[in-house]
C-alpha positions in Angstrom: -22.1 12.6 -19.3 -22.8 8.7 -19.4 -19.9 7.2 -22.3 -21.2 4.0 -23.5 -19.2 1.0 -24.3 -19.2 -0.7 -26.9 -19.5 -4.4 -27.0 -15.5 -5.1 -27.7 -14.9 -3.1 -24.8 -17.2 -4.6 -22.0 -16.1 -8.0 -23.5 -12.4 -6.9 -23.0 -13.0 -5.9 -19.1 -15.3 -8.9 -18.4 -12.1 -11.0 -19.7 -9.7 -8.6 -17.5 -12.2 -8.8 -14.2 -11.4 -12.8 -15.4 -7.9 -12.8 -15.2 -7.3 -10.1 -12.7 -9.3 -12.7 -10.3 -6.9 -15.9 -11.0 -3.3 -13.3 -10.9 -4.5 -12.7 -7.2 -3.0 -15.3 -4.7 -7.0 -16.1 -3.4 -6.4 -18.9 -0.3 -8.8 -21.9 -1.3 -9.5 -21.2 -4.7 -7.6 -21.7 -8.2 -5.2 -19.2 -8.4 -2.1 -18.8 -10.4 -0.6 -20.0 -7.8 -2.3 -22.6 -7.0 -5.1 -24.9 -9.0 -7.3 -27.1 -6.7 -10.1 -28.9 -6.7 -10.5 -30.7 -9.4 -10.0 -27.8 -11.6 -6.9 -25.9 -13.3 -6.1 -22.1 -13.8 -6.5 -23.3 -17.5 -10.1 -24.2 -17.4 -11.0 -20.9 -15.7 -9.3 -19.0 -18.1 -10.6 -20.8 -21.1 -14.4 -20.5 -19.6 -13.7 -16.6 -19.6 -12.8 -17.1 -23.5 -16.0 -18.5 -24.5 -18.4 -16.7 -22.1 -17.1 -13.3 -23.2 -19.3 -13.7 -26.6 -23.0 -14.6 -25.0 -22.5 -12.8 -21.8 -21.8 -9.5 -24.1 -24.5 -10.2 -27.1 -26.4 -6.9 -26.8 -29.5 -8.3 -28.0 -30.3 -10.8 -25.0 -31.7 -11.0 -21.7 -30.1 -11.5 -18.3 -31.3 -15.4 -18.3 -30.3 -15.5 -21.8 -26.5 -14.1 -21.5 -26.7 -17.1 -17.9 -27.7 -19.9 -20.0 -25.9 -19.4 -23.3 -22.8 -18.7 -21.2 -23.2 -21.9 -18.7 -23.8 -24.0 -21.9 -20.5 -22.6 -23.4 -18.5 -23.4 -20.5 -19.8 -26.7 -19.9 -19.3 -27.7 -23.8 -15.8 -25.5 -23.0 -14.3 -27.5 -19.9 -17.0 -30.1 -18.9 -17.3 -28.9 -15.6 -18.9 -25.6 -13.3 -16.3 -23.6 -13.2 -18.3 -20.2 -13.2 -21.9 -20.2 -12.6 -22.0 -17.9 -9.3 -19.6 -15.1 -11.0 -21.8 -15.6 -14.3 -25.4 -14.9 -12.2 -23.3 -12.0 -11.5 -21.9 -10.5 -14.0 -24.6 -10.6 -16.3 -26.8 -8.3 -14.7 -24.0 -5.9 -14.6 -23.5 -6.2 -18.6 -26.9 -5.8 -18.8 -27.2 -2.6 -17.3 -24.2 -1.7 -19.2 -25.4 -2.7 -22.4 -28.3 -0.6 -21.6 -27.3 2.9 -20.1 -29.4 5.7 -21.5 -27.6 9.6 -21.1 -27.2 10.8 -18.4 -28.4 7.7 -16.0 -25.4 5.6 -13.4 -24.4 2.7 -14.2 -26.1 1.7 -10.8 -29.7 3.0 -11.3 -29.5 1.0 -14.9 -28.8 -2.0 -12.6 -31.6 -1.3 -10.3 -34.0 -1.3 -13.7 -32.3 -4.3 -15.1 -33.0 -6.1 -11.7 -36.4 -4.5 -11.7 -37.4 -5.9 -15.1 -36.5 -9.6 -14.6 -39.1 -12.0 -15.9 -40.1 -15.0 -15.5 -38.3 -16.2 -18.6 -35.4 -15.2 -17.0 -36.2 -17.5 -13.9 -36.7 -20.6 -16.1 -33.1 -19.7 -18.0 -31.7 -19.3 -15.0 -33.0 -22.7 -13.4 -32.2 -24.2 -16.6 -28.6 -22.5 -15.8 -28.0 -24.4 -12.4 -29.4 -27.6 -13.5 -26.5 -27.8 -16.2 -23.8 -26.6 -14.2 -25.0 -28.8 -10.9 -22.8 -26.8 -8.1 -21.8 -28.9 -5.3 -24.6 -28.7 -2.8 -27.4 -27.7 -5.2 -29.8 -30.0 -3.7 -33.5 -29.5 -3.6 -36.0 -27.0 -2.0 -39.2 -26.6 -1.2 -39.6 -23.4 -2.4 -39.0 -22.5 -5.9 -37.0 -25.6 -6.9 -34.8 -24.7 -9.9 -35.4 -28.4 -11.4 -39.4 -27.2 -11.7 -40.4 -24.7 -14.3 -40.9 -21.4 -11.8 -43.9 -19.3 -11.6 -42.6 -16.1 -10.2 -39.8 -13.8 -12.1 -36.2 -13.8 -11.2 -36.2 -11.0 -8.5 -38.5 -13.4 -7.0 -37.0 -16.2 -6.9 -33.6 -14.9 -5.6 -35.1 -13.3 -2.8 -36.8 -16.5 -1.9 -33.0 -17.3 -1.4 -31.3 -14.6 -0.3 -31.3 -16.2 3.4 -29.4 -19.2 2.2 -27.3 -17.8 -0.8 -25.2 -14.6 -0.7 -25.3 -14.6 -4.9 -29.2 -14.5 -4.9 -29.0 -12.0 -1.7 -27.5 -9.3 -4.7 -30.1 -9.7 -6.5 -32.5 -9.1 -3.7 -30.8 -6.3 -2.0 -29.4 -4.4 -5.6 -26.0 -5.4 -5.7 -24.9 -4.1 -2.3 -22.1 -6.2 -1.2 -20.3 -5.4 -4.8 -21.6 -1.6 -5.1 -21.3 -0.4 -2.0 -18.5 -2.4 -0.1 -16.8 -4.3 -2.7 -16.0 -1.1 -5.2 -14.6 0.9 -2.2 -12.6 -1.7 -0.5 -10.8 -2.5 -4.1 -10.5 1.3 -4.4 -8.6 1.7 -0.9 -6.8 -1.7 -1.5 -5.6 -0.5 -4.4 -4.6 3.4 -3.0 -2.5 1.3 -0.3 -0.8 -1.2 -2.6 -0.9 0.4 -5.6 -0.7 -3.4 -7.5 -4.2 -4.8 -8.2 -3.0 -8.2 -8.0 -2.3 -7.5 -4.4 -5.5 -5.1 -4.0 -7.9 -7.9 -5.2 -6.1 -10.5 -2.9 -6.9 -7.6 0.1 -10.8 -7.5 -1.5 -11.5 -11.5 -1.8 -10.4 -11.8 2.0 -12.7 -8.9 2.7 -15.2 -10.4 1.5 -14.3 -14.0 3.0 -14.2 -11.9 6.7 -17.8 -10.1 5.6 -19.7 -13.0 6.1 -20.2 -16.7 6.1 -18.7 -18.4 2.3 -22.4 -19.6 1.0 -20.8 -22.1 -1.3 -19.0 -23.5 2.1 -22.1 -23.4 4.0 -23.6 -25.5 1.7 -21.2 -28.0 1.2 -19.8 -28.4 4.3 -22.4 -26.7 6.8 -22.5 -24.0 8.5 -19.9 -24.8 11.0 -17.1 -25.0 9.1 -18.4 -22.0 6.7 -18.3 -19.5 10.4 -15.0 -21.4 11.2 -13.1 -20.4 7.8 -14.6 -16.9 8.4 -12.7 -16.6 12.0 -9.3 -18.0 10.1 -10.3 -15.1 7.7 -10.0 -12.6 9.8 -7.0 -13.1 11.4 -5.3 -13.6 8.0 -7.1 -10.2 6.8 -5.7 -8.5 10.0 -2.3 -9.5 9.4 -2.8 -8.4 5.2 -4.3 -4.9 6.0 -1.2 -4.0 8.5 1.4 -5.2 6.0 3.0 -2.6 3.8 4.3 -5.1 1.7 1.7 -7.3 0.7 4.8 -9.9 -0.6 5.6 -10.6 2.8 2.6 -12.7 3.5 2.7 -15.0 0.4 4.2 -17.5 2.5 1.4 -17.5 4.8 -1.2 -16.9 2.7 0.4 -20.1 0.4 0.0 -22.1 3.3 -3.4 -21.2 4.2 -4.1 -21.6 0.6 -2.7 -25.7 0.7 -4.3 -25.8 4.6 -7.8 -25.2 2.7 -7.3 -27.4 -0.3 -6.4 -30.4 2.0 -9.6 -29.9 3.9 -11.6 -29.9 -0.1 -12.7 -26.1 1.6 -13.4 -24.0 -1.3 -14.8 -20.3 -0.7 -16.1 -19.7 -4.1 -18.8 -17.2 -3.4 -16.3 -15.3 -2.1 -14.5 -15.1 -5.3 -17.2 -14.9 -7.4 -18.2 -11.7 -5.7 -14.4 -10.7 -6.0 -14.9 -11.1 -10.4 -17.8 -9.1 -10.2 -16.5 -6.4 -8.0 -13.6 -6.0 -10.2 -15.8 -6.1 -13.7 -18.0 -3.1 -11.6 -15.5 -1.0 -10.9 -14.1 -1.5 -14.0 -17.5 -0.1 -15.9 -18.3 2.2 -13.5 -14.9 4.3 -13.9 -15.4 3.6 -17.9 -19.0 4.4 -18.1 
């Protein structure tokens, strides 16, 4: 039988996906190891404060819980310190907010996905523009700083080709359902310390593909580049028994990438929502 949360209790494990993320030694990101670019372990944590309110309200829509959330982080901490795990997670609250009896928390996130409007596309434009990411740019498709005539699904799968957040929406979650739940599952059967497990699942996902956020920063060069350092790091983790015994290395990968301003934050945007959907789908 389907057990629906209530809104204190999706707000509590959007907040523990949150901090779960920054307790994991992540190589290139702010960590609590480590903060880094421009940005502190305290400004993440504070943005998951004041984004657990909108991005839980049970009576908006996906662009709404985006928009409201982006403007409370930016009046928060000044800066983007969340927008990718935000276009996330918000479909996944979504569907979570809304789970009839008897139905997965997937197939609710298939409808919520399915039922995007056009609304939703202008909050979500609206979304970006506020938080400028580095490398925003401009298209010539479906520019986010001109009022969009197509709904959301749309417009992420316009693109999916250049954007692994957008390719979610256009492919229903897949990386986070399919490979991200069941890599954090296995991580965590090995380890048995989730800190550890969700270091193992952000360099799976760094050694998955090219970092989008990379790619658009620094090009696609250096984005295939960090995914071949990746993988020889992620070989290393998975044959360790003892995750501990790599913290050196990983540390200095982690100061190696921060020296270079390289900054794989797709990958750890997908790592929050992995964690928040595996956290609903074993309470739901």
């Amino acid at each position: 039988m389907t057990n629906k949360l209530t809104r204190e209790q999706l707000a509590l494990a959007y907040k523990n996906a949150c901090m779960a993320e920054l307790q994991a030694l992540k190589p290139g990101n702010v960590h609590a190891f480590s903060d880094g670019h421009g940005m502190t372990i305290q400004d993440f944590i504070q943005s998951a404060d004041v984004t657990a309110e909108p991005i839980t309200r049970p009576d908006l829509s996906v662009g709404e819980r985006v928009f409201y959330s982006v403007e409370a982080t930016k009046n928060a901490v000044g800066q983007n310190t969340n927008l990718g795990m935000l276009l996330l997670c918000a479909p996944l609250m979504h569907a979570a907010l809304n789970l009839q009896a008897e139905q997965s928390l997937w197939s609710q996130l298939n409808a919520t996905l399915n039922q995007l409007t056009v609304d939703d596309a202008a909050l979500v434009a609206k979304s970006i523009v506020l938080a400028s990411p580095a490398g925003l740019g401009t298209s010539d498709q479906h520019d986010v700083h001109e009022i969009p005539k197509i709904n959301l699904l749309e417009m992420m799968r316009s693109a999916q080709d250049k954007d692994r957040i957008s390719w979610q929406y256009a492919n229903a979650f897949q990386d986070v359902v399919s490979f991200g739940v069941n890599l954090y599952a296995d991580a965590l059967l090995k380890w048995e310390n989730p800190a550890w497990a969700t270091t193992g699942l952000y360099l799976g996902f760094l050694t998955k593909y090219a970092d989008t956020h990379v790619q658009r920063k620094h090009g696609a060069e250096i984005a295939n580049s960090l995914m071949q350092e990746a993988k020889e790091i992620d070989s290393n983790y998975r044959a360790t028994h003892n995750p501990k015994l790599m913290q050196k290395q990983l540390l200095a990968w982690d100061a190696s990438l921060k020296a270079r301003k390289v900054n794989p934050g797709t990958s750890a945007d997908l790592t929050v929502a992995t964690l928040l959907a595996s956290s609903l789908a074993l309470a739901t």
